[in-house]
Structure formats: C-alpha cells, structure tokens
N, CA and C atoms as an extended XYZ file, in Angstrom:
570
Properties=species:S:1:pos:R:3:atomname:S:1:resname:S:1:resid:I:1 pbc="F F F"
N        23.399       -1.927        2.525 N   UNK     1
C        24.389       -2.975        2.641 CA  UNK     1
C        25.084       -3.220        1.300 C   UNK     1
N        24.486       -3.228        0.514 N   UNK     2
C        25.062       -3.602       -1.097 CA  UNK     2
C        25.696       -2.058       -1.237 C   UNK     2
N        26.009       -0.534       -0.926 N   UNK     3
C        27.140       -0.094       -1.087 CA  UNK     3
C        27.893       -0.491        0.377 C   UNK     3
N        27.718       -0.961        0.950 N   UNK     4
C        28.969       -1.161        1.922 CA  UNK     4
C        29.872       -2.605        1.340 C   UNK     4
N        28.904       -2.968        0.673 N   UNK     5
C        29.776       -4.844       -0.130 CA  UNK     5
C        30.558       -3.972       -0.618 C   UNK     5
N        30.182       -2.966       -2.173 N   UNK     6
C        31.024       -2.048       -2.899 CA  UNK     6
C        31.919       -1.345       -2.541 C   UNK     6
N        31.674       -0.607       -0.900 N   UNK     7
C        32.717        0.040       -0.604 CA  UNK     7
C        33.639       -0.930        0.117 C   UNK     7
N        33.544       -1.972        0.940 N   UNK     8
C        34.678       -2.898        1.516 CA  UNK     8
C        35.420       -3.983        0.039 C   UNK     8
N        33.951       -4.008       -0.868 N   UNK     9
C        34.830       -5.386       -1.428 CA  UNK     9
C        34.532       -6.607       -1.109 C   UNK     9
N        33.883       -6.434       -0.040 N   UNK    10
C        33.443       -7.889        0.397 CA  UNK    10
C        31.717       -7.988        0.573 C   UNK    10
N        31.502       -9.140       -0.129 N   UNK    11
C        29.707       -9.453       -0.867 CA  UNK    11
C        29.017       -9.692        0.405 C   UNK    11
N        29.295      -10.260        1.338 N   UNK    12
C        28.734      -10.582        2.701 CA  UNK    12
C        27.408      -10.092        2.615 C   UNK    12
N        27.687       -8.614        3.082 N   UNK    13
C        26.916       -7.711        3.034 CA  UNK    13
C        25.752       -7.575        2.569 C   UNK    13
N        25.824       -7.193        1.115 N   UNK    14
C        24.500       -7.078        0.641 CA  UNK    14
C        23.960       -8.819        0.138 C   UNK    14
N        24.983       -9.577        0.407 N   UNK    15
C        24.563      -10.468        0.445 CA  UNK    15
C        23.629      -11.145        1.761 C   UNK    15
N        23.790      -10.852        2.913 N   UNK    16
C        22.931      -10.888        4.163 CA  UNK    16
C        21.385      -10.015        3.748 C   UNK    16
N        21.638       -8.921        3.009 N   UNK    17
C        20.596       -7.618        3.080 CA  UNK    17
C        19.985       -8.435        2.099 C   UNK    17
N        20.059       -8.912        0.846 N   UNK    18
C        19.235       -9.558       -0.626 CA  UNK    18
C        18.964      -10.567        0.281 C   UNK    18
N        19.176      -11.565        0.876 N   UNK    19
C        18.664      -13.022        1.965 CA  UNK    19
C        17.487      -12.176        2.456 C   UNK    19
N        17.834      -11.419        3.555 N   UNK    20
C        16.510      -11.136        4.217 CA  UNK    20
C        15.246       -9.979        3.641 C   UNK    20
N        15.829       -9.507        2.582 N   UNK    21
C        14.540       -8.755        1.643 CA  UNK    21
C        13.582       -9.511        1.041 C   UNK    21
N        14.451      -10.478        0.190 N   UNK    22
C        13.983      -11.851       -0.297 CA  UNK    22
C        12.704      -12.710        0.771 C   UNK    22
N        13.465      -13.070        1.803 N   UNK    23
C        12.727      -13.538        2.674 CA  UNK    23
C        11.156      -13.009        3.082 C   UNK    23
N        11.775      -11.683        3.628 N   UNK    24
C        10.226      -10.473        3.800 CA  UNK    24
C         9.112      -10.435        2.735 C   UNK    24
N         9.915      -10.082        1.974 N   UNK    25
C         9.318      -10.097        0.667 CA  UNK    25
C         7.917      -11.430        0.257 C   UNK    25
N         8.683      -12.473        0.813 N   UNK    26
C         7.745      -14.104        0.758 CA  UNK    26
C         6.875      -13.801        1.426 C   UNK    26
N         6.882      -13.565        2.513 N   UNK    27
C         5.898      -13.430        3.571 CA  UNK    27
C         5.021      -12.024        3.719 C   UNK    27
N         5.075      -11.572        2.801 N   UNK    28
C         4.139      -10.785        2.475 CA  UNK    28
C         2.539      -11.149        2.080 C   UNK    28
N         2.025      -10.306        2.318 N   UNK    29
C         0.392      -11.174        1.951 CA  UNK    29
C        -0.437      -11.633        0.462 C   UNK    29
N        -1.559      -12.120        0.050 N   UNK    30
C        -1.903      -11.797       -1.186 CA  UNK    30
C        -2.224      -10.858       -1.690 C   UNK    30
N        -2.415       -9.621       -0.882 N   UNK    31
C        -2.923       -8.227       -1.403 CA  UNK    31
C        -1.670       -7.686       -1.186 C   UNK    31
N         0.329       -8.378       -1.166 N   UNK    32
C         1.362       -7.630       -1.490 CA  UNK    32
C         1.196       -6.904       -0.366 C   UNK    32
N         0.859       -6.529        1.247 N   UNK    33
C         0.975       -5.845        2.021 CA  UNK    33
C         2.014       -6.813        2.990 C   UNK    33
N         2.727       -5.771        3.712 N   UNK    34
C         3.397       -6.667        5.000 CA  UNK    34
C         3.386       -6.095        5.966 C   UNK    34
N         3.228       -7.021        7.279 N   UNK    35
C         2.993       -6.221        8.727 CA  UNK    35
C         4.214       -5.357        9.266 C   UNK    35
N         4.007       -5.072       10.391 N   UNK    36
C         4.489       -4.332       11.234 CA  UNK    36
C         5.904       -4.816       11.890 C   UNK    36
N         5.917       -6.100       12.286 N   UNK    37
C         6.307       -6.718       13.641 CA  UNK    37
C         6.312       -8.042       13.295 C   UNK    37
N         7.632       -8.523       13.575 N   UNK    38
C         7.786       -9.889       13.005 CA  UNK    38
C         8.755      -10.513       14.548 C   UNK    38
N         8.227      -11.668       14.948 N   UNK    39
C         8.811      -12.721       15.986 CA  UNK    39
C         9.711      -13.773       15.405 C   UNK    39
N        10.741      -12.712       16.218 N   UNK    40
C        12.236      -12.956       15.417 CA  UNK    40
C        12.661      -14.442       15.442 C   UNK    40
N        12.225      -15.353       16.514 N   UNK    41
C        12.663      -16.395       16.947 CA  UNK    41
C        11.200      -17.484       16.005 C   UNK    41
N         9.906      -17.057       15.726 N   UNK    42
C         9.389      -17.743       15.069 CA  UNK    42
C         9.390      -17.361       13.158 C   UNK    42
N         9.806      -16.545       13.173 N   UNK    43
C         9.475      -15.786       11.689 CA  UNK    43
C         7.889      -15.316       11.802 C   UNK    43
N         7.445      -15.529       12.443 N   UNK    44
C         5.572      -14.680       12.170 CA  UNK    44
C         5.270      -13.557       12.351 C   UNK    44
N         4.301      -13.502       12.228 N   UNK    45
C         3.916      -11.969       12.062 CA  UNK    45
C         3.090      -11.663       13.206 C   UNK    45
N         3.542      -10.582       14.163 N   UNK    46
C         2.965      -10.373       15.472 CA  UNK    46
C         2.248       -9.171       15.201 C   UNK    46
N         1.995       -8.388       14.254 N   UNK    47
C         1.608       -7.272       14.189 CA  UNK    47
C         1.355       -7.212       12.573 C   UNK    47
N        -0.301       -7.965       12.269 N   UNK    48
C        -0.810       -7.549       10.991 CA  UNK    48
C        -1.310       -6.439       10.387 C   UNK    48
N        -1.637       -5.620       11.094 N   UNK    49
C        -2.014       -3.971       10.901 CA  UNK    49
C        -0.411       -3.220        9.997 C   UNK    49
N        -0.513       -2.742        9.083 N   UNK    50
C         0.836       -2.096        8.309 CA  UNK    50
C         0.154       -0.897        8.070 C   UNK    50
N         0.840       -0.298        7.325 N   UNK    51
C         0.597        1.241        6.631 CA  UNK    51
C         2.281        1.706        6.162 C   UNK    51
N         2.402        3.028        6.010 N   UNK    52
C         3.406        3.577        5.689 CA  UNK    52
C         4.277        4.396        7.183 C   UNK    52
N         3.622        3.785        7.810 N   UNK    53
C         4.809        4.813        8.756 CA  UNK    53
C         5.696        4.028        9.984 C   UNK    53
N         5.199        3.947       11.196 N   UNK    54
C         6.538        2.936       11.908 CA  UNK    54
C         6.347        1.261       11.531 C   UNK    54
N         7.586        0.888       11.949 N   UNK    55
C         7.727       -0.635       11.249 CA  UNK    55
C         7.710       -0.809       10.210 C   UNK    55
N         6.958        0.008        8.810 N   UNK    56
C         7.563       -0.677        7.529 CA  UNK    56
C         7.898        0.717        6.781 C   UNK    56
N         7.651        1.957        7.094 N   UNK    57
C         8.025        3.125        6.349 CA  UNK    57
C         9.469        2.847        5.461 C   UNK    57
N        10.485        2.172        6.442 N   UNK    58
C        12.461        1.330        5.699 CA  UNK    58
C        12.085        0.823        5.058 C   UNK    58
N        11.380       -0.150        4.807 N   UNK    59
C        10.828       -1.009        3.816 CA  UNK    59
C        10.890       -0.080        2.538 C   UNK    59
N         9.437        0.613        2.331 N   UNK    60
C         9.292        1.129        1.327 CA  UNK    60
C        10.491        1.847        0.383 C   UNK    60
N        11.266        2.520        2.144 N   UNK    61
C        12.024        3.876        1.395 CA  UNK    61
C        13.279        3.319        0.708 C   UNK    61
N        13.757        2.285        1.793 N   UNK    62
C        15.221        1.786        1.030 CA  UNK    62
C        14.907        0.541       -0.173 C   UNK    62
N        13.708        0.429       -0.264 N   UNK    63
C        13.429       -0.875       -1.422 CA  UNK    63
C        13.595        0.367       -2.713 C   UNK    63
N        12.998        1.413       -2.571 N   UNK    64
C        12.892        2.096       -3.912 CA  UNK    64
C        14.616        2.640       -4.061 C   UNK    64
N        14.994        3.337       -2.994 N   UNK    65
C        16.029        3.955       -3.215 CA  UNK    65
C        17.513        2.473       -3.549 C   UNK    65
N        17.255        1.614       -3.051 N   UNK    66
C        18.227        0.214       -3.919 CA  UNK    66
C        17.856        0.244       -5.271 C   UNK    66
N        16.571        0.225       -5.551 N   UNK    67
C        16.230        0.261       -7.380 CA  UNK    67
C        17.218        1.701       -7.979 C   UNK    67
N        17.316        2.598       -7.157 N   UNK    68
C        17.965        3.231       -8.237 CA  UNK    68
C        19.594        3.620       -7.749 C   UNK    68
N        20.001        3.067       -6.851 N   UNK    69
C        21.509        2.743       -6.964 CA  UNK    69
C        21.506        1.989       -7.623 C   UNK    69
N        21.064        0.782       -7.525 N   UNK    70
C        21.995       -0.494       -7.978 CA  UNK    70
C        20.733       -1.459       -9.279 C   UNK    70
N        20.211       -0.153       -9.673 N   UNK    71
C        19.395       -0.425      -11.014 CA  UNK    71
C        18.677       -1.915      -11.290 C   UNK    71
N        18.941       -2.702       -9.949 N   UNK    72
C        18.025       -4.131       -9.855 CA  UNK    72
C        16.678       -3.927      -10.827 C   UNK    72
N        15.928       -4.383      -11.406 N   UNK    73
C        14.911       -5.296      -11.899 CA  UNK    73
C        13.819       -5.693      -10.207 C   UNK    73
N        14.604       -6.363       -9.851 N   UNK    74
C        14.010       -6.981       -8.906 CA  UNK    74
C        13.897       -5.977       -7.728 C   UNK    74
N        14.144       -4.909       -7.735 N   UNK    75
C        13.807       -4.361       -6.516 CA  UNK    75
C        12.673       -3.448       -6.755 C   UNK    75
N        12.654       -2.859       -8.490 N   UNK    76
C        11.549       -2.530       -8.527 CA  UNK    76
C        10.072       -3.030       -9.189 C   UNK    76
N        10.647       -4.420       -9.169 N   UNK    77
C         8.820       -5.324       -8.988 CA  UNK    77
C         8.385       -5.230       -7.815 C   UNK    77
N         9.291       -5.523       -6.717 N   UNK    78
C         8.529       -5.431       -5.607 CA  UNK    78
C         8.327       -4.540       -5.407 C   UNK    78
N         8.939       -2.821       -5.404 N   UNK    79
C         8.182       -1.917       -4.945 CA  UNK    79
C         7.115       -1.276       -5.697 C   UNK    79
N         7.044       -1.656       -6.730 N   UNK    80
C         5.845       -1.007       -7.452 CA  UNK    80
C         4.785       -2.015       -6.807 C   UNK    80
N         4.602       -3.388       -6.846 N   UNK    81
C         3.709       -3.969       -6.383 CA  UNK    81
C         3.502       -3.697       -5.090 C   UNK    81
N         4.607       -3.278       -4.045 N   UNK    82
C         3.719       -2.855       -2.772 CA  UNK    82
C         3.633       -1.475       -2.660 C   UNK    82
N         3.753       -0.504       -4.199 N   UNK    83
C         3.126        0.793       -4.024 CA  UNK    83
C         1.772        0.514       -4.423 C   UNK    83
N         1.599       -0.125       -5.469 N   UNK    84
C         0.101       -0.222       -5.691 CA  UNK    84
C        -0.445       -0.586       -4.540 C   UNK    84
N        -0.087       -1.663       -3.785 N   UNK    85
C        -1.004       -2.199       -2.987 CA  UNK    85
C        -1.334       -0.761       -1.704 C   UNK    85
N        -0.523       -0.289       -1.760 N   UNK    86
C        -0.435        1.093       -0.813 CA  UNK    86
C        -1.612        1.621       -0.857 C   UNK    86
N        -1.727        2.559       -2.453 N   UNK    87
C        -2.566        2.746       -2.981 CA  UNK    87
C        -3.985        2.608       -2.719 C   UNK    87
N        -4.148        1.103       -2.866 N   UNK    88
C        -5.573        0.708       -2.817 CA  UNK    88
C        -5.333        0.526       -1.614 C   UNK    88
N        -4.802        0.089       -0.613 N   UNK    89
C        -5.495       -0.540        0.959 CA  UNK    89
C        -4.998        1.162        2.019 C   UNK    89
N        -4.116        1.635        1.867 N   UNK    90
C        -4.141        2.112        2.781 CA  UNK    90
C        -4.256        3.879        2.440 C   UNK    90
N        -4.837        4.242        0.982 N   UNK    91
C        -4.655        5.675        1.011 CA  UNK    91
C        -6.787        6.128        1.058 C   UNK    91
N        -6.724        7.127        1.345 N   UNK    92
C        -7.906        7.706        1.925 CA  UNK    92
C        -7.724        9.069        1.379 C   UNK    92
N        -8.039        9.641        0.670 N   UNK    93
C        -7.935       10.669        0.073 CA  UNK    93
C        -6.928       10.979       -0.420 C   UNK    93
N        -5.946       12.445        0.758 N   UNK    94
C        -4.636       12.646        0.687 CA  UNK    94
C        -4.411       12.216        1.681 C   UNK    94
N        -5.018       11.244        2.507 N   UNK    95
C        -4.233       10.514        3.900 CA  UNK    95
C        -3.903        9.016        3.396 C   UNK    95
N        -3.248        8.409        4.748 N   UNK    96
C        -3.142        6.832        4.570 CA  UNK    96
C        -3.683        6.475        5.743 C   UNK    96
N        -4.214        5.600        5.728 N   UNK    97
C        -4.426        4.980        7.247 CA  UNK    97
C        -3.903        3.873        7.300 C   UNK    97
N        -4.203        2.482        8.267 N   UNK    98
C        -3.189        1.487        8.751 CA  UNK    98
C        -4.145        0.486        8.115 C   UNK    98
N        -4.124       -0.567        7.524 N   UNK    99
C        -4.744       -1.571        7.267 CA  UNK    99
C        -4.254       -3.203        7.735 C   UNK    99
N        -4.961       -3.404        8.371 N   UNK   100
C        -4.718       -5.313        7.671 CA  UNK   100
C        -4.348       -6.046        7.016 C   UNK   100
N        -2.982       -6.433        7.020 N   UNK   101
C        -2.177       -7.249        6.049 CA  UNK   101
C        -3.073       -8.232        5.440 C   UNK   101
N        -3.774       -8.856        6.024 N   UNK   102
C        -4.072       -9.802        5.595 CA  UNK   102
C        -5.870       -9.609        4.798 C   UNK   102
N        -6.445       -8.684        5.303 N   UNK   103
C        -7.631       -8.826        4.511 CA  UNK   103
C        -8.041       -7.360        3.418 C   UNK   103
N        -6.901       -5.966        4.407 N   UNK   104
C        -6.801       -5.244        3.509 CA  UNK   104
C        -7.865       -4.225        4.380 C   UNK   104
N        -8.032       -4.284        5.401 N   UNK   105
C       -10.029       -3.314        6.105 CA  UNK   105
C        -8.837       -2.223        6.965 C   UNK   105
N        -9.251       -1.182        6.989 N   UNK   106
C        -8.764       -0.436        8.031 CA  UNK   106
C        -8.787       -0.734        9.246 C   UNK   106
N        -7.683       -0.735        9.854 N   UNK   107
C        -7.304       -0.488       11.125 CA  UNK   107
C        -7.108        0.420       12.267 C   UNK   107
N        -6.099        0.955       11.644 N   UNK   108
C        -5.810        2.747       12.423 CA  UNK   108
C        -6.123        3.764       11.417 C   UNK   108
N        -6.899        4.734       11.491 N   UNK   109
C        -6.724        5.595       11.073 CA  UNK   109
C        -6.337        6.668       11.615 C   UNK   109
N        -4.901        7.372       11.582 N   UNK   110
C        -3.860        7.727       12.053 CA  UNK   110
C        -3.065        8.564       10.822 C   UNK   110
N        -2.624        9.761       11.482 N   UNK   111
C        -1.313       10.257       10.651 CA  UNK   111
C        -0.025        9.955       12.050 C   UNK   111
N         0.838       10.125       10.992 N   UNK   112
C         2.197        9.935       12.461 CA  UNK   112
C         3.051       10.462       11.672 C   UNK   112
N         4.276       11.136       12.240 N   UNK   113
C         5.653       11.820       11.438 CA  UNK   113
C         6.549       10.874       11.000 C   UNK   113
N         6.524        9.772       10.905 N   UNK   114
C         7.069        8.964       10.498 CA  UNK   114
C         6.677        8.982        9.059 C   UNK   114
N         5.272        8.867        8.814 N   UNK   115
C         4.604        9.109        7.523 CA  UNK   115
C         5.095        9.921        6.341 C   UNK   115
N         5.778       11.133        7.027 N   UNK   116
C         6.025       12.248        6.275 CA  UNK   116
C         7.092       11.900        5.225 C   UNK   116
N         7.537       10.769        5.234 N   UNK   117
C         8.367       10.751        4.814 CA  UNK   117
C         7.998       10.179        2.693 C   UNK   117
N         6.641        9.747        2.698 N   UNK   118
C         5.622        9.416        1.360 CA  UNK   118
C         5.724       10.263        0.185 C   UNK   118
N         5.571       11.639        0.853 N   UNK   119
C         4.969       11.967       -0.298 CA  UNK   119
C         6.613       12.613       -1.222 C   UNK   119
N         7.713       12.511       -0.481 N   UNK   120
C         8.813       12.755       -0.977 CA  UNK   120
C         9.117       11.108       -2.150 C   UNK   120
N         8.911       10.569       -1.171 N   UNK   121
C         8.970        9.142       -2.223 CA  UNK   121
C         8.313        9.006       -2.879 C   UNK   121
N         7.108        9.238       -3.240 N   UNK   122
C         6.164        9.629       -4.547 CA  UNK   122
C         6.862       10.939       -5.715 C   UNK   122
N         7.253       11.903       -5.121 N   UNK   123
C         7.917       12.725       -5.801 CA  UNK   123
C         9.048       11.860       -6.691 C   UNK   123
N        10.178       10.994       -6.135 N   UNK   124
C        11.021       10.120       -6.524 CA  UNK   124
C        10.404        9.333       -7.397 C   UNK   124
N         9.064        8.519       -7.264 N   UNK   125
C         8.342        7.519       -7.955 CA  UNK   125
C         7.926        8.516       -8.980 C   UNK   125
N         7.728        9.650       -9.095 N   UNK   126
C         7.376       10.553      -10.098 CA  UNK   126
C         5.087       10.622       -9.951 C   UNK   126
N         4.992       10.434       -8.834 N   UNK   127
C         3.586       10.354       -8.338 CA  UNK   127
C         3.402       11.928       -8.194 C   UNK   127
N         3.421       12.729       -8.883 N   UNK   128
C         3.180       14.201       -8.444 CA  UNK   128
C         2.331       14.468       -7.814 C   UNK   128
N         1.547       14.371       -8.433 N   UNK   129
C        -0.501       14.888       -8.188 CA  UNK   129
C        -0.337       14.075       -6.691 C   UNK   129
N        -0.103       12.725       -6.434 N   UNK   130
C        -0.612       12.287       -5.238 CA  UNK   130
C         0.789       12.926       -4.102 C   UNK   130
N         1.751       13.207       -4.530 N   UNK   131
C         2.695       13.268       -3.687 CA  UNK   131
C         2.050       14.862       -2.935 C   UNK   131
N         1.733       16.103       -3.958 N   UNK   132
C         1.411       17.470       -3.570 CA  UNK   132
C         0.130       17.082       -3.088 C   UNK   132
N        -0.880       16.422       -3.126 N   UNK   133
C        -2.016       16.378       -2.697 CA  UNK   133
C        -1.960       16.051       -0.885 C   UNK   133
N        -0.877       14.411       -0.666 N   UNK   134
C        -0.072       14.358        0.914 CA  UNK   134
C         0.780       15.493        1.750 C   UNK   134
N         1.453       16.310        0.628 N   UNK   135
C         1.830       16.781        1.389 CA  UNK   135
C         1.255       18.055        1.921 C   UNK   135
N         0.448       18.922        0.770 N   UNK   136
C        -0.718       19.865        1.196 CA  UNK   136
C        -1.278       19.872        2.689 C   UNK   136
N        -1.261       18.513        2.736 N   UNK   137
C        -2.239       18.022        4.423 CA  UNK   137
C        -1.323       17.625        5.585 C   UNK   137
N        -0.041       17.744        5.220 N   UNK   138
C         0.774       17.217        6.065 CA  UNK   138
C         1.225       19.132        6.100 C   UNK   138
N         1.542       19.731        5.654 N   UNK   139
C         1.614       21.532        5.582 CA  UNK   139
C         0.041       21.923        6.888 C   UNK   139
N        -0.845       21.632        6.349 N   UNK   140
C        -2.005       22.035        6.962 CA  UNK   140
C        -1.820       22.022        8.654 C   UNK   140
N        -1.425       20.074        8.523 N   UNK   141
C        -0.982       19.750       10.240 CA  UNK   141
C        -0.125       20.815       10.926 C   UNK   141
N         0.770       20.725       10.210 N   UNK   142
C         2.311       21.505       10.518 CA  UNK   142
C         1.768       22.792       10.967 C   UNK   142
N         0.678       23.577       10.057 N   UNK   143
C         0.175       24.843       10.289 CA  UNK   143
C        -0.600       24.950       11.249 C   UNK   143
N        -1.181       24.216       11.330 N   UNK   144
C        -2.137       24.178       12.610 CA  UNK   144
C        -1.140       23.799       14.120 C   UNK   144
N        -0.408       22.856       14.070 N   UNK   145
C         0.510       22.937       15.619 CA  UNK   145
C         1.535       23.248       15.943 C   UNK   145
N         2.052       23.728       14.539 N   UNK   146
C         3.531       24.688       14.396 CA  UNK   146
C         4.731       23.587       14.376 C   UNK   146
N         4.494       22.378       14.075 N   UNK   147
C         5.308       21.202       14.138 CA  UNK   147
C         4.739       20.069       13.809 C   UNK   147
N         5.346       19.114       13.403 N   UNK   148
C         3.942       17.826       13.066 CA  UNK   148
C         4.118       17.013       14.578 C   UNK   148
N         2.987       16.505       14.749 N   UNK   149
C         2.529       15.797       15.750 CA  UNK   149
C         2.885       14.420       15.538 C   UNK   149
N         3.805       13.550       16.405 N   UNK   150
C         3.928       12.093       16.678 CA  UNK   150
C         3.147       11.113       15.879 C   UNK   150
N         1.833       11.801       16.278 N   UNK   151
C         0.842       10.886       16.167 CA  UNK   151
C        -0.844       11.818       16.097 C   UNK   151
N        -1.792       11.598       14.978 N   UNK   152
C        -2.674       12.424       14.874 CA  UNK   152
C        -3.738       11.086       14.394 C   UNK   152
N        -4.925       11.445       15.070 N   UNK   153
C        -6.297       10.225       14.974 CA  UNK   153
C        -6.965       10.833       14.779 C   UNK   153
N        -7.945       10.159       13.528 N   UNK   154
C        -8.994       10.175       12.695 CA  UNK   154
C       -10.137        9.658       13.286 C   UNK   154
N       -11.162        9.895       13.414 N   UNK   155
C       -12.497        9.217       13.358 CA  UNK   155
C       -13.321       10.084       12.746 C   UNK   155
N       -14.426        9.699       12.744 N   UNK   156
C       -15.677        9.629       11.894 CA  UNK   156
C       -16.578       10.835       12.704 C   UNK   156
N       -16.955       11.622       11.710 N   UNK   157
C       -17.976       12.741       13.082 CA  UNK   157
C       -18.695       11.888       13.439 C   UNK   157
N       -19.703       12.731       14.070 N   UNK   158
C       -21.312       12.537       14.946 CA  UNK   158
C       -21.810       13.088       13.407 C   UNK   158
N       -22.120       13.889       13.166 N   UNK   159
C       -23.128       14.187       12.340 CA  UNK   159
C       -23.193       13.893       10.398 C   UNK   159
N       -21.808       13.807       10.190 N   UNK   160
C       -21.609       13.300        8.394 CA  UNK   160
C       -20.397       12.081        8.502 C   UNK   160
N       -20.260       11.898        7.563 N   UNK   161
C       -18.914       10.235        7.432 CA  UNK   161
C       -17.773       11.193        6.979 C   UNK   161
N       -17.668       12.521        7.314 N   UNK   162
C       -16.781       13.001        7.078 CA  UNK   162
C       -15.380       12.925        8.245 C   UNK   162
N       -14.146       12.863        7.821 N   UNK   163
C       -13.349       12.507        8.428 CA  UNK   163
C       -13.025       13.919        9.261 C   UNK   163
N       -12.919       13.729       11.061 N   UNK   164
C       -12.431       14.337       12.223 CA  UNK   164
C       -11.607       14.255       12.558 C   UNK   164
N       -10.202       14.942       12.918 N   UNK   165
C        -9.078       15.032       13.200 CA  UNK   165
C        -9.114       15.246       15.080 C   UNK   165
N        -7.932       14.688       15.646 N   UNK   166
C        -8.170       14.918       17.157 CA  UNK   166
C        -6.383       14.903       17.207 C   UNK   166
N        -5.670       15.611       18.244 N   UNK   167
C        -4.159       15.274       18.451 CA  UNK   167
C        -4.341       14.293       19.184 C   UNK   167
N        -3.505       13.563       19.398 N   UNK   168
C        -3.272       12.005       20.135 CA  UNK   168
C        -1.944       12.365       20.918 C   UNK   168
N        -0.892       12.925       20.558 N   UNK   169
C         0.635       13.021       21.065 CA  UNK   169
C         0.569       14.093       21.403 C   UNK   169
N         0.989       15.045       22.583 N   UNK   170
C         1.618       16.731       22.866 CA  UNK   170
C         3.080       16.211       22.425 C   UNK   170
N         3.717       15.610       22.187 N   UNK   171
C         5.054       15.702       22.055 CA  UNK   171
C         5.261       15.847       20.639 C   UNK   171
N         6.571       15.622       19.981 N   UNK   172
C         6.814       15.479       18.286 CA  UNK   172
C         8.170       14.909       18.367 C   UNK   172
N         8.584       14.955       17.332 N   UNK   173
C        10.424       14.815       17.536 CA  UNK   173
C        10.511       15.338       16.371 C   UNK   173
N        11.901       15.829       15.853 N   UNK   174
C        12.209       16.603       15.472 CA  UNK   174
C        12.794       15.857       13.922 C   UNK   174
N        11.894       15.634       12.972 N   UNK   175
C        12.028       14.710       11.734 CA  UNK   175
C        12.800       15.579       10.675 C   UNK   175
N        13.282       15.281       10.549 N   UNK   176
C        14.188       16.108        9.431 CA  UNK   176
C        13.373       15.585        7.954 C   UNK   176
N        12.385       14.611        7.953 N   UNK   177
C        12.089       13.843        6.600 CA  UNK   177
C        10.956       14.819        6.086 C   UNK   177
N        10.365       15.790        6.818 N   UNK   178
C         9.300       16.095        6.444 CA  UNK   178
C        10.063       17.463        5.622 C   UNK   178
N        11.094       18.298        6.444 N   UNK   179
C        11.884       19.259        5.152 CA  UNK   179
C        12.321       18.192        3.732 C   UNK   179
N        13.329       17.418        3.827 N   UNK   180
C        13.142       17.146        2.951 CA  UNK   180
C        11.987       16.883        1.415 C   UNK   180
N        11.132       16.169        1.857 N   UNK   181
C         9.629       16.096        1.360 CA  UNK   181
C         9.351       17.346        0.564 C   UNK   181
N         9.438       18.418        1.822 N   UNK   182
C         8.902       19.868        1.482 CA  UNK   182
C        10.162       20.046        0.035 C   UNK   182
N        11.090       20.074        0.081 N   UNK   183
C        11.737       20.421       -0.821 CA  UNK   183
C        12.191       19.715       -2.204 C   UNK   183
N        11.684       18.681       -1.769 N   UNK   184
C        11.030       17.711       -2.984 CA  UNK   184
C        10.229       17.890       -3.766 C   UNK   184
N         9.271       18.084       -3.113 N   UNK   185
C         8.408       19.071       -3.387 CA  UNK   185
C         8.044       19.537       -4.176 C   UNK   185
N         9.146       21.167       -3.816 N   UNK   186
C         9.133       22.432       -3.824 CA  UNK   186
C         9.654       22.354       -5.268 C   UNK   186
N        10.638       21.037       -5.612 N   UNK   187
C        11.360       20.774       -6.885 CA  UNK   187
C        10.543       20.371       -7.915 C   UNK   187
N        10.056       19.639       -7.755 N   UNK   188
C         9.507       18.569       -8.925 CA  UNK   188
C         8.274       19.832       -9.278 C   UNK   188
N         7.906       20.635       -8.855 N   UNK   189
C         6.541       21.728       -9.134 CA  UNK   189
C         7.548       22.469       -9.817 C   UNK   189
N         9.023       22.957       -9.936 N   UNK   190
C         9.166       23.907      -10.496 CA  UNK   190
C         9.617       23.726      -11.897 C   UNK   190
C-alpha cells in the first residue's frame, strides 16, 4: 500500500496499511507471536495456534520486504522481534511447526507449501546456515513426491522421539515461492 500512496500520490493508502499493522502488531502476544485468525467484527483472536505458513506467512513476508523499500526503523523492530520469536517457538531443527500464541507449546506439527516461502526470507534476512539447512528438507520433500505436498504431518515414532513424516494432502498447488527460495538460494551460496 505505501508504494501505491507513492505511485497515486495519495497517503490514504499506506496510511490505512501503517493503521492496521500497527494495530496487529498490539495484539500480538508476550512471546511477540500472533495468531492465525482474527474476528473481524470483535478484533479477537479465533485461532491461537500461528507458525509461518497460512494466515500469517503475509505478515512475515511483506513486514520484512516494507523494511527494505521504504527503509522504516519501525518495520524492522517488529520483524526482527517476531523472527526471533519464530526462532525459539516454532523452529524444530530444519522444520517449523505451529505453536501457541499465547504460551508458545506446539501445536501442529506440520510442513505445508505455504511454508516454503522461509527459507528465501532468511536468505533476505541474511540467515544462511538456517535458510540452506530449511530448504535442504523442503528439496528432500520435493524429492521424495516430485512436488511439495499441501500439507505434510509429523509425529513422534513408536520406537525413538525421533520425528516421522506421513503425507496428509494427495493434492499440491502449484507455488511458484518454493522456485524462488530455490534460487535464492542457489545465490547467496555462490
């Protein structure tokens, strides 16, 4: 919205978009996480479980990518504070899973293609090591079903606390975020 103020001329715009970032932003939790799903007519939060992929994946991506159009201060306190919080509540090795806004405990543990879109934004954040480490495993998926899967669930074996992979979705859609990523990548290594 703040290049569409720039390109019309008129502040409206990113003036509506800074109101309601601002806003989100408040209602975020003390561990800096924010949910899923917000009840538009109450402002609350209908969906405390977050992570990085549907419902707040925009969040992350256009909070960082405003810090470096429009060189705000303020856009990148908040996203560094809700990368850290990323960090600690919702990463699991080279995965993320879904956590609890509010206390921070896992929820879903889940990959989804929506996700794919991290470890390119870590590349941007200049997160190397963790960005090639996500995407290594997001390559692996890809290799194993010849496409990434919708949606992929984690649990716990029977026999060690080692993490089990199961498909959840036969379908996919067709994400263009995960080439990108790859070639993000493919850049920042060379």
């Amino acid at each position: 919205m703040g290049a569409l103020s720039r390109l019309t001329g008129d502040p409206k715009y990113e003036s509506a978009a800074l109101c309601a970032l601002r806003r989100l932003w408040s209602m975020r939790s003390s561990r800096n996480l924010l949910g899923t799903t917000l009840d538009v007519a109450t402002g609350e939060w209908i969906e405390h479980s977050s992570g990085i992929g549907a419902g707040v994946d925009s969040f992350y991506e256009y909070l960082f990518k405003a810090h470096i159009l429009f060189g705000k201060e303020e856009f990148w306190r908040m996203f560094h504070s809700a990368y850290i919080a990323v960090q600690k509540y919702f990463r699991h090795g080279p995965w993320y899973h879904e956590a609890d806004m509010r206390n921070g405990r896992a929820t879903y543990w889940q990959l989804t293609s929506l996700q794919a879109f991290w470890p390119g934004l870590q590349v941007l954040v200049g997160d190397i090591v963790a960005a090639n480490s996500s995407h290594r495993e997001f390559v692996r998926v890809w290799e194993k079903f010849g496409v990434l899967p919708e949606r992929y669930f984690a649990f716990e074996g029977p026999y060690d606390l080692s993490l089990c992979w199961k498909l959840s979705s036969v379908f996919h859609t067709l994400a263009t975020w995960f080439c990108d990523l790859t070639l993000l990548t493919l850049y920042s290594n060379s």
